[in-house]
N, C-alpha and C positions, 0 to 999 in steps of 0.2 A: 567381323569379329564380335563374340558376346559382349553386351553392354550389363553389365551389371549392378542389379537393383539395390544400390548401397544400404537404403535405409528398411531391407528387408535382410538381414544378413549379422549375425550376432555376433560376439566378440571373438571367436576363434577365425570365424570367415573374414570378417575384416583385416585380421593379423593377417592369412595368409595372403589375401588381397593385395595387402600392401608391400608385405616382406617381396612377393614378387614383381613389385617399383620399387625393391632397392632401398624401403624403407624399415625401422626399426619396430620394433612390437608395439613401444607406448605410444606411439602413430595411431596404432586400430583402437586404445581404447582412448586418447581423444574424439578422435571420431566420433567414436559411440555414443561419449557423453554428452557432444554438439548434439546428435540427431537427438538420443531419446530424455535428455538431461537439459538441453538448452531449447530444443523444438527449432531447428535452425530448418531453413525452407529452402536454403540456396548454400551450394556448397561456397557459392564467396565470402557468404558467412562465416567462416570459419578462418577468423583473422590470427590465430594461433599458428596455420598455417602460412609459408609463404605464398608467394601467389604463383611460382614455379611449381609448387609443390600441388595447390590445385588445379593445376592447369594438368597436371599428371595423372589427375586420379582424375578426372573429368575426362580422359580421353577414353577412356573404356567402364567407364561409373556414372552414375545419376541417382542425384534421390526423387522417386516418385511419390509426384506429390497430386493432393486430390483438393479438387474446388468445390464452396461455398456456392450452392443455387439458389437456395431459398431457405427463408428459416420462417418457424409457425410457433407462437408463444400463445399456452393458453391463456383465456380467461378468467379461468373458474378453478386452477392452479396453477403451481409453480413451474409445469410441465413446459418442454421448448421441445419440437423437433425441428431436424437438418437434414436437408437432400446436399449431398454431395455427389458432383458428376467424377467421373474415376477420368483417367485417359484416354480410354476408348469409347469414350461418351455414354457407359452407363450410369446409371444411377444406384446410389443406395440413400440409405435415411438412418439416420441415429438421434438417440431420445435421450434429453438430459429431464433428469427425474430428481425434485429433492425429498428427501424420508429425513426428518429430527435433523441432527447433526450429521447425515451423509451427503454427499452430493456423486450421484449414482448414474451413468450414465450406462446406455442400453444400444450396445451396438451391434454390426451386421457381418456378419466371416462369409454371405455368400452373393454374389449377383442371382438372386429369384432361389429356390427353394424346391430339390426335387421329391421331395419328402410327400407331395400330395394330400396333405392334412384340409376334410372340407373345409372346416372353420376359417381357416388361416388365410388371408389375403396377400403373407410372403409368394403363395405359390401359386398365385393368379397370374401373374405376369410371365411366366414361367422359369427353368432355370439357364442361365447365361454363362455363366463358370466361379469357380471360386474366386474368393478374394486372397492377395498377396498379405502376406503379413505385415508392411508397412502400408497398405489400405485397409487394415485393420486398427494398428496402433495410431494413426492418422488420423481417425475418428474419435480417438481418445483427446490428441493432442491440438489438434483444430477445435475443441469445444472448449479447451479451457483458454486458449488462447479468446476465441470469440467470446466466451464469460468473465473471461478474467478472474477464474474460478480455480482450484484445483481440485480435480476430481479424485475422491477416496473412496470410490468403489465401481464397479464394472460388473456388467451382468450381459455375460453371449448368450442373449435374448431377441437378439435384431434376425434382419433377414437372413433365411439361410440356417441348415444342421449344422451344430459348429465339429459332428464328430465326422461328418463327412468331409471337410477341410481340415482332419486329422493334424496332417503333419504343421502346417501352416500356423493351425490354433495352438501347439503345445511349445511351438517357435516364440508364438506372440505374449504366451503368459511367463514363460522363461525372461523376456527379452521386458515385460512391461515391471516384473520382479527385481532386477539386477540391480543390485544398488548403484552404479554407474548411471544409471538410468531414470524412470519414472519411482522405481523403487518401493511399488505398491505391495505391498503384503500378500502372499497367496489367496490367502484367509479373505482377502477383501474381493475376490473374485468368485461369480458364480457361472458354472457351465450349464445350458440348460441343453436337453435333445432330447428328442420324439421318441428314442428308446434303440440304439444300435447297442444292443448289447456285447458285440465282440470288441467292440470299441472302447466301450466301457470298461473289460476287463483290462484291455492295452493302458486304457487310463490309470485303471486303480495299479497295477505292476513299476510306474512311475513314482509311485510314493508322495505326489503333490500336494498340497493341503488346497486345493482351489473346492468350494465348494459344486456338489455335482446337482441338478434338478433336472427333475422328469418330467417331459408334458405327459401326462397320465391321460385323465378325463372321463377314461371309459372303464370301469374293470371288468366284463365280460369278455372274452375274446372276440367274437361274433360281432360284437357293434364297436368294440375297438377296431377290429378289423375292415370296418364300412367306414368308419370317418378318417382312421390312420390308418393309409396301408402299411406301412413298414411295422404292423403287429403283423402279416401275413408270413413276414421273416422273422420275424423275433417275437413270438407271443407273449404272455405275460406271466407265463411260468419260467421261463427265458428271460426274459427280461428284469423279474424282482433277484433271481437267482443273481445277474451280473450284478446289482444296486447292493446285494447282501457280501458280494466278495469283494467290491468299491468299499464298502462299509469297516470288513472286516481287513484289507490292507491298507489302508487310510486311518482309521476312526471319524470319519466325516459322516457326519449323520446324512443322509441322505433326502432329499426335499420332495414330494410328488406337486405336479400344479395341477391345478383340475380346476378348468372353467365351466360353470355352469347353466347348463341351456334347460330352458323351458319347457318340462315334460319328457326330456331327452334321458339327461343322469340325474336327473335331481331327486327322483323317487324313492322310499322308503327299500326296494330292494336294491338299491346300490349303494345306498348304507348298510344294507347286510352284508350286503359282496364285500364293501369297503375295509370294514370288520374283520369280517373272513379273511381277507389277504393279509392288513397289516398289525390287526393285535399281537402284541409282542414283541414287535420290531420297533428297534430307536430309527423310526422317520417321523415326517414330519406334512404335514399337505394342507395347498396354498389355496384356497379357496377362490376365484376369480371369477367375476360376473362378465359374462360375453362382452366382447367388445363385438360389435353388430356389424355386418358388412352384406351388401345387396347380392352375392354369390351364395351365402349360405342361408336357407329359407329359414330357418328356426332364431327366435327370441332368447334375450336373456330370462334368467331365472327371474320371478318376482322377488321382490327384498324380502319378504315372509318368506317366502320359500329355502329362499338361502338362509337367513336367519335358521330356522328350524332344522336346516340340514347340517349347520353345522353344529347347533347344540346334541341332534343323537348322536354323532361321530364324537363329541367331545363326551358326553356321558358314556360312551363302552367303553371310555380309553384311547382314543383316534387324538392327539394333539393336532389342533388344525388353527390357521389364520384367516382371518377373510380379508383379504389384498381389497384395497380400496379401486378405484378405474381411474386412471392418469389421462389426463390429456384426449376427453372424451370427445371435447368440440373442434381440436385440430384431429382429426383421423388418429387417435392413438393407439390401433387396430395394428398392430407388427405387420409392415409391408403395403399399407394402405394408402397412407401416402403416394409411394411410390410409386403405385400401377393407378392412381388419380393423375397422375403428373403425368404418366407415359401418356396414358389415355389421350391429355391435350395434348401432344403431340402430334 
């Protein structure tokens, strides 16, 4: 018989859930507000119910729940990351990050990363399968509970394309939104992806307010297409097209991030190209210095160089930021961690 994964399952599935034990509707959304409102870990927690009553929903329900391995606190910030092993003994990692008055945590929708981006050490390890939506909200809820912190912003930046775990991820920002729940603001959410532009349109037709960002990096097609293959599927006439109809069903400005390498993009004509693509458009791009990893031969930009590169983007009109580097000295690399930790295995 299905066992089913209670604390993956939103307020309609739980009603039905339960209406078929013969229970009443406000059943499902106690429920709900135990798991994503109280962060309960064991359905015997939930002393609202009787204990006939859990014994009923535990005969064909569980909540899956994911374990603390290790945690890595920078030195040199406020930066913390978290290996968490899933059930089936893999691993992910999620990064709590603090900016001013956010405390911003950076989590994973995939076991490994099939996306093939050189840079990226998500997809060294390679990919394993998606993450369930209650191992995704689980990484939320396990960090504030180990900080004792509450977390007011979320960025699907961790392991893993979060639009290739589609259905899952639009499950989890519904479910992390609900005021029954974590109650988090759309607005306080960013989705980031390598560029699935059919996907993106699926997004924008939803009407969400969650912020959308693009690993950009490259804007030739040619050498976008050598470091990210998935420009070989979506190029980058393809790609701004979807971010412009995201744009214009939303009002959500649209973010690019572009990390930069050493002699690679950082040159005087990829601020022409950069130019060329985005003058005119309300976006926005995030300026990031390589985070270094032994898979990819190429160095971070120099600080002069980044420097310089963002004042001519900002003098044609380019609004751009220069992201500072989190959590340099524990592996703060997306997915580095991870495949260090397998490695000693």
């Amino acid at each position: 018989m299905k066992k089913y994964e209670l604390n993956s399952l939103n307020k309609i599935e739980l009603q039905e859930y339960l209406e078929n034990l013969g229970e009443k509707k406000f059943r499902a959304y106690q429920l709900f507000e135990h798991i994503h409102k109280h962060k309960v870990e064991s359905l015997d927690d939930i002393t609202v119910f009787s204990k006939q009553l859990r014994e009923k929903i535990k005969e064909n329900g569980f909540l899956n729940q994911i374990k603390l391995v290790d945690t890595f606190k920078s030195q040199i910030d406020e930066t913390q990351k978290f290996l968490f092993e899933l059930h089936d003994g893999q691993i992910i990692e999620t990064v709590f990050m603090s900016y001013d008055n956010r405390n911003t945590i950076c989590v994973s929708c995939q076991v490994g990363c099939k996306m093939g981006c050189s840079f990226c050490a998500s997809t060294k390890a390679w990919f394993k399968r998606d993450l369930t939506v209650s191992e995704i909200t689980s990484q939320v809820y396990m960090v504030e509970k180990i900080l004792d912190q509450n977390i007011n912003n979320i960025v699907f930046m961790g392991i893993g394309e979060p639009l290739d775990n589609y259905d899952n991820m639009v499950k989890t920002i519904l479910i992390l939104n609900d005021p029954s729940g974590k109650n988090l603001s759309q607005r306080s959410m960013t989705l980031s992806t390598s560029g699935l532009a059919d996907r993106i349109i699926d997004l924008a037709d939803l009407n969400l307010s969650i912020n959308l960002a693009v690993s950009f990096h490259y804007p030739f097609d040619k050498q976008r297409s050598e470091f990210m293959p998935v420009n070989k599927r979506y190029d980058i006439k393809t790609l701004l097209k979807a971010c412009d109809y995201y744009f214009e069903k939303t009002g959500r400005r649209v973010s690019f991030e572009y990390v930069l390498v050493d002699g690679l993009n950082d040159t005087d004509a990829h601020v022409d190209k950069l130019v060329e693509l985005f003058r005119g458009k309300n976006i926005h791009i995030n300026l990031i210095p390589l985070n270094e990893i032994s898979e990819f031969k190429y160095s971070a930009s120099k600080k002069s160089n980044i420097k310089a590169f963002q004042d001519r983007l900002n003098k044609r009109g380019i609004n751009t930021t220069l992201r500072n580097k989190k959590g340099a000295d524990i592996e703060g690399a997306c997915g580095q961690l991870r495949v260090n930790y397998i490695g000693e295995k």
